[in-house]
Gaussian input, Z-matrix of N, CA and C with variables (Angstrom, degrees):
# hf/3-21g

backbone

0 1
 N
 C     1     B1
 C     2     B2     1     A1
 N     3     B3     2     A2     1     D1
 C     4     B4     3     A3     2     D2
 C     5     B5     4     A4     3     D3
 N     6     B6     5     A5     4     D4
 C     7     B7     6     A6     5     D5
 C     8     B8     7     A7     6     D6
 N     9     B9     8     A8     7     D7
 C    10    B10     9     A9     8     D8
 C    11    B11    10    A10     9     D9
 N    12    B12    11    A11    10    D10
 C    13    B13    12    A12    11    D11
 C    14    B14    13    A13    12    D12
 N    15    B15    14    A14    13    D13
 C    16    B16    15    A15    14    D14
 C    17    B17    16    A16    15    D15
 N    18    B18    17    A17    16    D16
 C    19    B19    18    A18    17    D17
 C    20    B20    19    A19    18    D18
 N    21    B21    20    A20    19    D19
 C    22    B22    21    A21    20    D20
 C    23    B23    22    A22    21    D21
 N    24    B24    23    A23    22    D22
 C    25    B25    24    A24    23    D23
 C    26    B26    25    A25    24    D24
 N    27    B27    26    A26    25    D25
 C    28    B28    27    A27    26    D26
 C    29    B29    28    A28    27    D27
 N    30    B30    29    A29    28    D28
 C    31    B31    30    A30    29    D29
 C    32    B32    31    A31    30    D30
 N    33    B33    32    A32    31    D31
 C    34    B34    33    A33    32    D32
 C    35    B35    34    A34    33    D33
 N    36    B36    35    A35    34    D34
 C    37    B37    36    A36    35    D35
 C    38    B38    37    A37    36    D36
 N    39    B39    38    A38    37    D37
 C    40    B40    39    A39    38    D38
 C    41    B41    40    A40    39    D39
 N    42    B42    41    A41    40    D40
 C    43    B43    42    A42    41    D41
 C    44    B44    43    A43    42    D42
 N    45    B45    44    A44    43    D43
 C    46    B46    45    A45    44    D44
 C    47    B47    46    A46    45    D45
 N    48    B48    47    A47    46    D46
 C    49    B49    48    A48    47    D47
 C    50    B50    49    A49    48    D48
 N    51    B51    50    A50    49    D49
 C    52    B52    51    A51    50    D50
 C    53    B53    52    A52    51    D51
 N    54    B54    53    A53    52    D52
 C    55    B55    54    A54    53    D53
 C    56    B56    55    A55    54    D54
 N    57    B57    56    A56    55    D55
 C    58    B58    57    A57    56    D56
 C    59    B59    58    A58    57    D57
 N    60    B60    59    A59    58    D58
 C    61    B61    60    A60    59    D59
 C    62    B62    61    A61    60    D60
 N    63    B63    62    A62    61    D61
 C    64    B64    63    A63    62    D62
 C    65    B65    64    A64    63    D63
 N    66    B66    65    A65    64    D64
 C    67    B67    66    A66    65    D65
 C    68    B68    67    A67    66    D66
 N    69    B69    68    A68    67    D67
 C    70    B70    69    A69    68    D68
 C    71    B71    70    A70    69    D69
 N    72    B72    71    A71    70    D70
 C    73    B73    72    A72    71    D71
 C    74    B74    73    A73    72    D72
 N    75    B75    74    A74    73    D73
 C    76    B76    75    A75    74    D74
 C    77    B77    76    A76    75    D75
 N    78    B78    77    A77    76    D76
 C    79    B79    78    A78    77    D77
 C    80    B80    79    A79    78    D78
 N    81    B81    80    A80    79    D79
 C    82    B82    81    A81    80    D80
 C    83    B83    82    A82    81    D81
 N    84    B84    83    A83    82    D82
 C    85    B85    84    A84    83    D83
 C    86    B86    85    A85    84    D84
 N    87    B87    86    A86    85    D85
 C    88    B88    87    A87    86    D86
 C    89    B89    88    A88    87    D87
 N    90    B90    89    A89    88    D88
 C    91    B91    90    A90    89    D89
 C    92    B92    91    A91    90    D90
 N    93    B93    92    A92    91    D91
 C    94    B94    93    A93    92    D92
 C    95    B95    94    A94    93    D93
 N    96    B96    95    A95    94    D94
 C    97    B97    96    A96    95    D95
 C    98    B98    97    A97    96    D96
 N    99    B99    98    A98    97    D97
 C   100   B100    99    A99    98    D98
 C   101   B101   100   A100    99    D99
 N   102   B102   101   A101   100   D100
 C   103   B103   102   A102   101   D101
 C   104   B104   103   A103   102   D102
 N   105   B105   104   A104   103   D103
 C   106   B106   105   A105   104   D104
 C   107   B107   106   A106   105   D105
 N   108   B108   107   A107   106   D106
 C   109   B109   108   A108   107   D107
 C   110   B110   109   A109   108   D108
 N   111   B111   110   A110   109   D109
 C   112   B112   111   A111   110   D110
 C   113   B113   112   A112   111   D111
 N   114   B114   113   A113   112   D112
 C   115   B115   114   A114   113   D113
 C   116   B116   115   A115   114   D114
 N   117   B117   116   A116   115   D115
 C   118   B118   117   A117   116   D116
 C   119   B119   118   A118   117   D117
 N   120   B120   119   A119   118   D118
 C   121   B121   120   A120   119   D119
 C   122   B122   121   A121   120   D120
 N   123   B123   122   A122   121   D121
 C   124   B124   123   A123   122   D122
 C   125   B125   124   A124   123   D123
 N   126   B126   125   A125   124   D124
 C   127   B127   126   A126   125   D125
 C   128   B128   127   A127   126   D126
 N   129   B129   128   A128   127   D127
 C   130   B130   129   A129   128   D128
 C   131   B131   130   A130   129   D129
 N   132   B132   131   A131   130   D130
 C   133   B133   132   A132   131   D131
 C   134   B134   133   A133   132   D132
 N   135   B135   134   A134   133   D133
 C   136   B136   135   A135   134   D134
 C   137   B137   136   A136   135   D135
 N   138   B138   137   A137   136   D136
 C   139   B139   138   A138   137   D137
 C   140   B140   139   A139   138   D138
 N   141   B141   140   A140   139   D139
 C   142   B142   141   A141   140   D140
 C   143   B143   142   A142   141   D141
 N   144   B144   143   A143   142   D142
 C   145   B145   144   A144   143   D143
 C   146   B146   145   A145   144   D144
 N   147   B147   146   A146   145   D145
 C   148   B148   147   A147   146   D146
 C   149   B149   148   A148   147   D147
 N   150   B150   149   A149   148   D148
 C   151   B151   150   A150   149   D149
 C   152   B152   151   A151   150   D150
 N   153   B153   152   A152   151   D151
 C   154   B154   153   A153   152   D152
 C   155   B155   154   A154   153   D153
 N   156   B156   155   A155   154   D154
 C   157   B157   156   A156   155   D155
 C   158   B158   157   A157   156   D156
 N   159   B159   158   A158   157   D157
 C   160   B160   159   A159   158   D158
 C   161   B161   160   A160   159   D159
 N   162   B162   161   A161   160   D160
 C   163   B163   162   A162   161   D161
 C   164   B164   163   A163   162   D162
 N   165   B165   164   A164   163   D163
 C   166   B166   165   A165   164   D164
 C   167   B167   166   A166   165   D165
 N   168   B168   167   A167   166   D166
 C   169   B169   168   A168   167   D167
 C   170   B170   169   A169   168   D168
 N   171   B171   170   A170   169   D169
 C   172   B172   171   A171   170   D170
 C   173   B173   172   A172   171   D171
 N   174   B174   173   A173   172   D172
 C   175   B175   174   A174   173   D173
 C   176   B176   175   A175   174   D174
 N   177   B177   176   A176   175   D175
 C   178   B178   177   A177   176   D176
 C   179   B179   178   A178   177   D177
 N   180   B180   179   A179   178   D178
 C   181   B181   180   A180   179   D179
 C   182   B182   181   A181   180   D180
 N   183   B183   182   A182   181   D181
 C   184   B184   183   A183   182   D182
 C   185   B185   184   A184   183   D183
 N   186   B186   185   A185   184   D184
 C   187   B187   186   A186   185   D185
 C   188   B188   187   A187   186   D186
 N   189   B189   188   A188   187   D187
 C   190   B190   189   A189   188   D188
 C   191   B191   190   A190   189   D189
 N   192   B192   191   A191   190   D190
 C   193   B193   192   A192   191   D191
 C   194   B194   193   A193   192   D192
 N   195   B195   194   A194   193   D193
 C   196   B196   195   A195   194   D194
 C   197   B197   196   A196   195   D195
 N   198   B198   197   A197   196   D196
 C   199   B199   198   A198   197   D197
 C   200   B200   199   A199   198   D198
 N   201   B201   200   A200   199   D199
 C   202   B202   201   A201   200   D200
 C   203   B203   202   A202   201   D201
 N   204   B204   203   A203   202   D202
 C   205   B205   204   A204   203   D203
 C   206   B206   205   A205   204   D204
 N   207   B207   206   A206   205   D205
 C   208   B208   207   A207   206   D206
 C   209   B209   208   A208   207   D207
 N   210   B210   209   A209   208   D208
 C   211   B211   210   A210   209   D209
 C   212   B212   211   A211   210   D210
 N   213   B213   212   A212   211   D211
 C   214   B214   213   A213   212   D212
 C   215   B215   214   A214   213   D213
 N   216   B216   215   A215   214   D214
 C   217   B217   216   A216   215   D215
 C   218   B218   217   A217   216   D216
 N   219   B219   218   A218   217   D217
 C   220   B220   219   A219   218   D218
 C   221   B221   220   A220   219   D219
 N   222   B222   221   A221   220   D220
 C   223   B223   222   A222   221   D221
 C   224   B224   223   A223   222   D222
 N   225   B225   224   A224   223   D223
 C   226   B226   225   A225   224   D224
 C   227   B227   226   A226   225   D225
 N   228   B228   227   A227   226   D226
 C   229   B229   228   A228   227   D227
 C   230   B230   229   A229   228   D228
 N   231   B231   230   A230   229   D229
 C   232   B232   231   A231   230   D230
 C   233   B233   232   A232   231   D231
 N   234   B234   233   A233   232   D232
 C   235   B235   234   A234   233   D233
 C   236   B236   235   A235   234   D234
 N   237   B237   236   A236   235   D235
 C   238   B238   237   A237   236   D236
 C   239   B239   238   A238   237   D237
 N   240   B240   239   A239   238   D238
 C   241   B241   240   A240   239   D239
 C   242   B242   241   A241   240   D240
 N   243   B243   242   A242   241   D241
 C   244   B244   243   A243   242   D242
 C   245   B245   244   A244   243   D243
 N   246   B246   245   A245   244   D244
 C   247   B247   246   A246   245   D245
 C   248   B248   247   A247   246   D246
 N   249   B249   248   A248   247   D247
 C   250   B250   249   A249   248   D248
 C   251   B251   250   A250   249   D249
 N   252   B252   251   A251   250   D250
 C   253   B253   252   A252   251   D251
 C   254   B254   253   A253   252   D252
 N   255   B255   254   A254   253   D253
 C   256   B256   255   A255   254   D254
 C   257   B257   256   A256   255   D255
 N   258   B258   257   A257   256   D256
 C   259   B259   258   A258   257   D257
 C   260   B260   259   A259   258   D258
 N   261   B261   260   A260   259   D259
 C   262   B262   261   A261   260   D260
 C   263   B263   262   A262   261   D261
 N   264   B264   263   A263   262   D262
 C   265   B265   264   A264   263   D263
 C   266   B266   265   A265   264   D264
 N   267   B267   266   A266   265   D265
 C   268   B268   267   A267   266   D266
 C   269   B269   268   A268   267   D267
 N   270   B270   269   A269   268   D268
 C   271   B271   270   A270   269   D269
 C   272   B272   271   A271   270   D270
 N   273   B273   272   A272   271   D271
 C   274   B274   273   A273   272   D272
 C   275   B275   274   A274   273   D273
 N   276   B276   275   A275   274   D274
 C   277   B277   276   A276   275   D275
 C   278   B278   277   A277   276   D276
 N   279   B279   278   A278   277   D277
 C   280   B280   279   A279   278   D278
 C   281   B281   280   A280   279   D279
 N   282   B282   281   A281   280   D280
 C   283   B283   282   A282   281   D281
 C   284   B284   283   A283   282   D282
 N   285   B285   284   A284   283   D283
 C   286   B286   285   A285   284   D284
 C   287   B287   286   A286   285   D285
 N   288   B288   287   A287   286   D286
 C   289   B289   288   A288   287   D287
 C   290   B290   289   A289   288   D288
 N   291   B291   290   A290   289   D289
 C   292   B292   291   A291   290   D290
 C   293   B293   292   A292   291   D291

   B1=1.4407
   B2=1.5227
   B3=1.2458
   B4=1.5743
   B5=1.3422
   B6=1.1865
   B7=1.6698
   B8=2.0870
   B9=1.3582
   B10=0.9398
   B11=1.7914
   B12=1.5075
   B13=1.9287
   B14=1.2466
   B15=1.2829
   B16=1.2981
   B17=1.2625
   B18=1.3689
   B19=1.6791
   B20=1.7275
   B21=1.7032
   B22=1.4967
   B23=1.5110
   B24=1.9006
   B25=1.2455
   B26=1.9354
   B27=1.2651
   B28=1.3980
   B29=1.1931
   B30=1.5163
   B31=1.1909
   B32=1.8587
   B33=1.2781
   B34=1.6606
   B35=1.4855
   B36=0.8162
   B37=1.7687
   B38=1.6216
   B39=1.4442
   B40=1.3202
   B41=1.6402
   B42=1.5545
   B43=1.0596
   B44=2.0360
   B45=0.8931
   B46=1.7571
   B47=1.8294
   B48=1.5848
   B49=1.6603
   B50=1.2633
   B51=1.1589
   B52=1.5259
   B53=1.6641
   B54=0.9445
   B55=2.2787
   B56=1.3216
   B57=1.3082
   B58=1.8818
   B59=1.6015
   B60=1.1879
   B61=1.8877
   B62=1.4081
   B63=1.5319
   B64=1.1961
   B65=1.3971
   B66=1.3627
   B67=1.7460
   B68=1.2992
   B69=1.6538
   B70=1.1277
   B71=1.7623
   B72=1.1787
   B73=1.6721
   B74=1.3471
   B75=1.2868
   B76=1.8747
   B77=1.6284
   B78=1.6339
   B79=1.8138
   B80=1.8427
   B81=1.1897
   B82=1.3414
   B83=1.5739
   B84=1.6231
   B85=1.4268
   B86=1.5988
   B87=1.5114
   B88=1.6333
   B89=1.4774
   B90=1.7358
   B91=1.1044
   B92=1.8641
   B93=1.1145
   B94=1.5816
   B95=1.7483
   B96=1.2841
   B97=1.9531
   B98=1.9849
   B99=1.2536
   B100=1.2220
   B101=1.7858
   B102=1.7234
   B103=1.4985
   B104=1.6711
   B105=1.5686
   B106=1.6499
   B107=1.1005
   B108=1.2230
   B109=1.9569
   B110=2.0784
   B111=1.1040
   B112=1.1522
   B113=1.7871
   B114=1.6530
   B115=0.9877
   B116=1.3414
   B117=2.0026
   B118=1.3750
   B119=1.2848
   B120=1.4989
   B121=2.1678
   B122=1.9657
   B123=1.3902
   B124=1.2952
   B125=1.5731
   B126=1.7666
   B127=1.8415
   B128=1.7766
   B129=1.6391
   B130=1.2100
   B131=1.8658
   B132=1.3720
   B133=1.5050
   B134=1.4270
   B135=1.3775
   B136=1.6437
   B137=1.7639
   B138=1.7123
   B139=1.1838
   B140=1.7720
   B141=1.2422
   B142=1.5062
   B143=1.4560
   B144=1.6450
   B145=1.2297
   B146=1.5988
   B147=1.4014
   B148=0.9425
   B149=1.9557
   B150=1.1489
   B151=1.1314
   B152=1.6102
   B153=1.5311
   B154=0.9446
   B155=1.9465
   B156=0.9168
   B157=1.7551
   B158=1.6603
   B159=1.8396
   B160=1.6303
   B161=1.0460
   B162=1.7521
   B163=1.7306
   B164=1.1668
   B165=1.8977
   B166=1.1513
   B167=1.3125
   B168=1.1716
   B169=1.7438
   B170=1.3242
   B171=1.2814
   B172=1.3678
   B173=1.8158
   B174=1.1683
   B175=1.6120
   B176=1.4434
   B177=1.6406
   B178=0.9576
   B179=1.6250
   B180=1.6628
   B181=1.5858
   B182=0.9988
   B183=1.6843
   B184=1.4945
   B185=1.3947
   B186=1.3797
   B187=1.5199
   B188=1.3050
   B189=1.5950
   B190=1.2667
   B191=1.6365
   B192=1.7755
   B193=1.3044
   B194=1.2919
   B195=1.0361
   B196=1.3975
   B197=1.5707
   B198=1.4950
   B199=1.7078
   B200=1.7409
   B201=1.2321
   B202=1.7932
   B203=1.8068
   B204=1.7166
   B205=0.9764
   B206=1.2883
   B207=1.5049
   B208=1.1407
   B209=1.6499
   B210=0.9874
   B211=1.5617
   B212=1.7462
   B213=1.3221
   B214=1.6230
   B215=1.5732
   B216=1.6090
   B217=2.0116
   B218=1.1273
   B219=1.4499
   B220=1.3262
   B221=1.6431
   B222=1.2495
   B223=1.6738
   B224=1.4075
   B225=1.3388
   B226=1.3200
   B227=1.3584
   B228=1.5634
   B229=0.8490
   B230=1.7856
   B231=1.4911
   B232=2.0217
   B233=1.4717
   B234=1.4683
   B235=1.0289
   B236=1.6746
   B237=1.3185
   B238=1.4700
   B239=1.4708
   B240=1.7587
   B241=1.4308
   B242=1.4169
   B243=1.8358
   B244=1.0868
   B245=1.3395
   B246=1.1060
   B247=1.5061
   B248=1.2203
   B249=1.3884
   B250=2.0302
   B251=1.4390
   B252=1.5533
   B253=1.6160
   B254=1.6048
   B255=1.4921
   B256=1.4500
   B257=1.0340
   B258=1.2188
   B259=1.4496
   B260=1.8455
   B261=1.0901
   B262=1.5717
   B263=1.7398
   B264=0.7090
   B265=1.9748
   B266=1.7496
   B267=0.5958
   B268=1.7149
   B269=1.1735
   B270=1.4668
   B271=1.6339
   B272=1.5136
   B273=1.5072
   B274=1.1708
   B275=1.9706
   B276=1.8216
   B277=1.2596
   B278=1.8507
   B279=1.6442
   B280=1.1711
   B281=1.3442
   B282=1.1063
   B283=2.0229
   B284=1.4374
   B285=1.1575
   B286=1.9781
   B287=1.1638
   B288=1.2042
   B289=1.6311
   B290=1.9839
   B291=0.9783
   B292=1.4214
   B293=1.3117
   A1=112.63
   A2=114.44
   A3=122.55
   A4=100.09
   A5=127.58
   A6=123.90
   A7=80.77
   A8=141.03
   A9=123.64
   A10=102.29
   A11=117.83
   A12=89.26
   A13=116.64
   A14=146.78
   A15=126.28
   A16=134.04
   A17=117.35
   A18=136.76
   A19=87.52
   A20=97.93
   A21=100.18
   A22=133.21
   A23=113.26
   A24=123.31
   A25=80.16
   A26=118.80
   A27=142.24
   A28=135.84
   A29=111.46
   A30=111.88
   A31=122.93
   A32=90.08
   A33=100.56
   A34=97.92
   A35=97.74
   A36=103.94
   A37=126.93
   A38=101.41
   A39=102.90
   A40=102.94
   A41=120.95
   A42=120.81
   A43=121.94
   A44=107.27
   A45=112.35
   A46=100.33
   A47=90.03
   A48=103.64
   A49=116.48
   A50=112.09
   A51=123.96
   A52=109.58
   A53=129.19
   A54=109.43
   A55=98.79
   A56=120.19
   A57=105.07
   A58=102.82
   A59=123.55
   A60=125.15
   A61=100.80
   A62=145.77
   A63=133.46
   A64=110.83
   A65=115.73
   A66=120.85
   A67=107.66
   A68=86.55
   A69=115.40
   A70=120.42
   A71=125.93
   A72=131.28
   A73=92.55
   A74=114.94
   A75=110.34
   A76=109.74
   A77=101.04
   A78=99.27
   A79=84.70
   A80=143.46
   A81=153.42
   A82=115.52
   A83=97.09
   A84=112.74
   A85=98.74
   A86=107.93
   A87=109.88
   A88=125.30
   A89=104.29
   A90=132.84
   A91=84.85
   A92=122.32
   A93=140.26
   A94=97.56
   A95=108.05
   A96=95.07
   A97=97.69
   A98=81.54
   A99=96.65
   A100=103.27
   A101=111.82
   A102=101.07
   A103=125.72
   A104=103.66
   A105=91.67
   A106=127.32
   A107=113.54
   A108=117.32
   A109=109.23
   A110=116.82
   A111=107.82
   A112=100.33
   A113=114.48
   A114=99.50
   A115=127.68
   A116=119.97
   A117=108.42
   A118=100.12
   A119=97.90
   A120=111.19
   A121=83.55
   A122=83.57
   A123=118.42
   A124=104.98
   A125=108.11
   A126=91.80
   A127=119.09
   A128=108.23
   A129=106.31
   A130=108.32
   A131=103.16
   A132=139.70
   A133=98.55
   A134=110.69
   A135=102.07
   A136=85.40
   A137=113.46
   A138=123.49
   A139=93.95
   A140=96.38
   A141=118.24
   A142=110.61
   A143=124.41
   A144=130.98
   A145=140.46
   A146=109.48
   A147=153.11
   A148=119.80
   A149=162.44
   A150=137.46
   A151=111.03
   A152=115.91
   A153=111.70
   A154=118.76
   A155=85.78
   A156=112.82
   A157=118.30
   A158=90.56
   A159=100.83
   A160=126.67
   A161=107.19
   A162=112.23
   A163=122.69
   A164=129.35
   A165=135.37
   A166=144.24
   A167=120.16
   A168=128.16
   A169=113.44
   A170=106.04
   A171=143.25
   A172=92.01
   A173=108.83
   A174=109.29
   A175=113.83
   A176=138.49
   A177=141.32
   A178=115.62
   A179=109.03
   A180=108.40
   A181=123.29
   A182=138.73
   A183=116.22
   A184=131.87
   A185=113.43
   A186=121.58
   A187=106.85
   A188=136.17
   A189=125.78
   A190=124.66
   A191=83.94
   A192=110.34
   A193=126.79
   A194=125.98
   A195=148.46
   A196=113.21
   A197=105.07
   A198=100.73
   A199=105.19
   A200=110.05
   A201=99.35
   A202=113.25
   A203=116.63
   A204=126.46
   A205=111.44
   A206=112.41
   A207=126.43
   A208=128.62
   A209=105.38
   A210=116.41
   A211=117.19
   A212=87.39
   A213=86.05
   A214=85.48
   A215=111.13
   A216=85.13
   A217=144.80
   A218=89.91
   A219=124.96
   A220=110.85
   A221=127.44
   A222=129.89
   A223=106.25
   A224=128.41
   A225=131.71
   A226=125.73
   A227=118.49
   A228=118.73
   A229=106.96
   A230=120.21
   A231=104.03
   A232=91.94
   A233=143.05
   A234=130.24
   A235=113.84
   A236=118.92
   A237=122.45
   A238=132.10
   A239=98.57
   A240=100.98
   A241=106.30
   A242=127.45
   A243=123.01
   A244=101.93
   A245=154.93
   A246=145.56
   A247=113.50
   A248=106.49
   A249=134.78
   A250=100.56
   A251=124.48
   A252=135.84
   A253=80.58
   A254=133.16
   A255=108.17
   A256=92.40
   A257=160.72
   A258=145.38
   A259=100.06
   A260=153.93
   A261=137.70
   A262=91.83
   A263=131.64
   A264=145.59
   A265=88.54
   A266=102.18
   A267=115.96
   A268=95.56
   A269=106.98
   A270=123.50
   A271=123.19
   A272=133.52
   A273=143.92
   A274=110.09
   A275=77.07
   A276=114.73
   A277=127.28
   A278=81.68
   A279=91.57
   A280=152.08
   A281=96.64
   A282=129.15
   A283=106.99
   A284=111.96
   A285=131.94
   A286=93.48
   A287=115.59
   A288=118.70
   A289=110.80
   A290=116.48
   A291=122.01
   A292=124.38
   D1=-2.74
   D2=-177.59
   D3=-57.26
   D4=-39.94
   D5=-140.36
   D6=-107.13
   D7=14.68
   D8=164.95
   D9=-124.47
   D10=-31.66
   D11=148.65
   D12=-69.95
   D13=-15.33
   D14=144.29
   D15=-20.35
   D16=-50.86
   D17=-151.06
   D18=-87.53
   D19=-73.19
   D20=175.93
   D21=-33.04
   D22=-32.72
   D23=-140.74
   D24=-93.02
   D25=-30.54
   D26=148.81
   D27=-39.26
   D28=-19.62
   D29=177.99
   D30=79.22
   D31=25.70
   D32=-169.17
   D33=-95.37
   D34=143.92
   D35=155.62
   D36=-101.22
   D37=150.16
   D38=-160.31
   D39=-119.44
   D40=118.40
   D41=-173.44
   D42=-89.69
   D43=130.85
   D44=-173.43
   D45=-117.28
   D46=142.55
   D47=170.08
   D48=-126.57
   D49=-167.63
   D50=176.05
   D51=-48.29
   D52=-14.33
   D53=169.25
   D54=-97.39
   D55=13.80
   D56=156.48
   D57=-85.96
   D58=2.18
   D59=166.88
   D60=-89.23
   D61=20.12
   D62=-148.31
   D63=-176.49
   D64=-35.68
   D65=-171.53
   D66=-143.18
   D67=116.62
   D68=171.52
   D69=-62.64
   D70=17.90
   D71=171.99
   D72=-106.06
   D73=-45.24
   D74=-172.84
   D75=-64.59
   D76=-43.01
   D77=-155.53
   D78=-77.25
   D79=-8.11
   D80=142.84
   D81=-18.06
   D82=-68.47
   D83=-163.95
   D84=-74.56
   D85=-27.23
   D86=-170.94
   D87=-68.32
   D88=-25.76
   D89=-148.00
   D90=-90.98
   D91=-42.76
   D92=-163.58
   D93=-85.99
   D94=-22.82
   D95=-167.70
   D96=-104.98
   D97=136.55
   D98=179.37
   D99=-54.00
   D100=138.21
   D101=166.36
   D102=-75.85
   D103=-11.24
   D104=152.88
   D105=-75.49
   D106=6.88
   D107=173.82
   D108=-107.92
   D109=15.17
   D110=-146.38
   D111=-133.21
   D112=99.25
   D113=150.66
   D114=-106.34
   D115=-160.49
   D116=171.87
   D117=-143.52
   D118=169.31
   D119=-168.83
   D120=-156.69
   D121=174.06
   D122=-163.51
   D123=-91.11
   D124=-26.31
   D125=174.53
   D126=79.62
   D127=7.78
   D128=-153.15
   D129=-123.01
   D130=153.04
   D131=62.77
   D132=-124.05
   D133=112.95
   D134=-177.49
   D135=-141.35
   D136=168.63
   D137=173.99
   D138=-123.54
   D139=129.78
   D140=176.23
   D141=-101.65
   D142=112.95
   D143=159.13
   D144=-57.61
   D145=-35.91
   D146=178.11
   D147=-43.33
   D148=118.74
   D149=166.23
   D150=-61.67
   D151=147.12
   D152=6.26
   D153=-121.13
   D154=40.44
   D155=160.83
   D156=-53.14
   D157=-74.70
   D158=-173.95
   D159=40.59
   D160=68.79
   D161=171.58
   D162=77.91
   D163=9.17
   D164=136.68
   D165=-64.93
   D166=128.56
   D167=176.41
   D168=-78.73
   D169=97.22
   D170=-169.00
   D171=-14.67
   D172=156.97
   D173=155.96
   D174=-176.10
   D175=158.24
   D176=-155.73
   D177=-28.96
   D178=-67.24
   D179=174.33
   D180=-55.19
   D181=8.66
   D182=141.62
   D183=-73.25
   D184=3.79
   D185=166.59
   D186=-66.22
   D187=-6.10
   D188=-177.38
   D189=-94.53
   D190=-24.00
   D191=163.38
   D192=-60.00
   D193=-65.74
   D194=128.56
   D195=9.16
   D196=-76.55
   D197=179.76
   D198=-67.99
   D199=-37.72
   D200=179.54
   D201=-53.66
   D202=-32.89
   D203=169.39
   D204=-44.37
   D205=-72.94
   D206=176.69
   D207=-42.78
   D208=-26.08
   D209=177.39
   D210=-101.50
   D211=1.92
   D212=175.66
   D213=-101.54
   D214=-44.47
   D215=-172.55
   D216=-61.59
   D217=-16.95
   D218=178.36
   D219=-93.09
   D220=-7.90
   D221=172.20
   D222=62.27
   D223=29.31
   D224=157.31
   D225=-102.15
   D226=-172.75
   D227=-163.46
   D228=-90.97
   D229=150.00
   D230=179.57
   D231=-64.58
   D232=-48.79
   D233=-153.16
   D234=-63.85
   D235=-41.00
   D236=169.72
   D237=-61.35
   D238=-29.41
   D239=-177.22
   D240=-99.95
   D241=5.10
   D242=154.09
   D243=-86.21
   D244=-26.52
   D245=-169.43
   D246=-65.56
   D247=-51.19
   D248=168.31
   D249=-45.55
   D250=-59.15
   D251=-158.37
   D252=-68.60
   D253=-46.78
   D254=-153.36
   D255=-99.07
   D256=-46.88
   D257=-178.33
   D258=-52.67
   D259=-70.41
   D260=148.26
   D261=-2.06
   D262=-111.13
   D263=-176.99
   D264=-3.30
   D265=-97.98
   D266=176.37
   D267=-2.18
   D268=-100.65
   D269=-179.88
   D270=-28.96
   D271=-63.28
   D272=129.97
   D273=31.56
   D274=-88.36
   D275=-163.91
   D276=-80.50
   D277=-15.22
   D278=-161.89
   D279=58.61
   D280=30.50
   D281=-169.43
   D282=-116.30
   D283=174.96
   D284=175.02
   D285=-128.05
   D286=119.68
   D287=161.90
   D288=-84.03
   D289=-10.51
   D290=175.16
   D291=-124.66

């Protein structure tokens, strides 16, 4: 895990998808990265076996999944750790989404 407080200690951001709903090594790494370091994507065109996917080709609305993931590993609320994920977006990108 050295070489990912590295990234963080850097100011990197660290992106998570849909097998942080599923794997326990990812919701791991999630649990360890700061949520000001932390956005999320879809990971795709991929087909996920897994619940709660099951044989879907990934597509935008599993990013919602994703942040609920994220906010359970993290024991917060979805609404805060989407606010956090989009202000990251912002910054990133250098845009206002509002």
């Amino acid at each position: 895990m050295s070489a990912l407080y590295k990234a963080v200690d850097h100011g990197y951001f660290i992106t998570e998808g849909p097998p942080v709903a599923y794997s326990n090594g990812i919701r791991q790494v999630v649990k360890k990265v700061p949520l000001t370091n932390l956005l999320t994507e879809t990971d795709g065109p991929v087909t996920y076996w897994k619940p709660p996917y099951n044989g879907q080709l990934t597509k935008p609305s599993f990013v919602r999944t994703v942040v609920e993931a994220v906010a359970e590993v993290k024991n917060m609320a979805v609404v805060d750790v989407a606010d956090q994920i989009a202000k990251n977006f912002e910054g990133f990108f250098n845009i206002k989404l509002s």
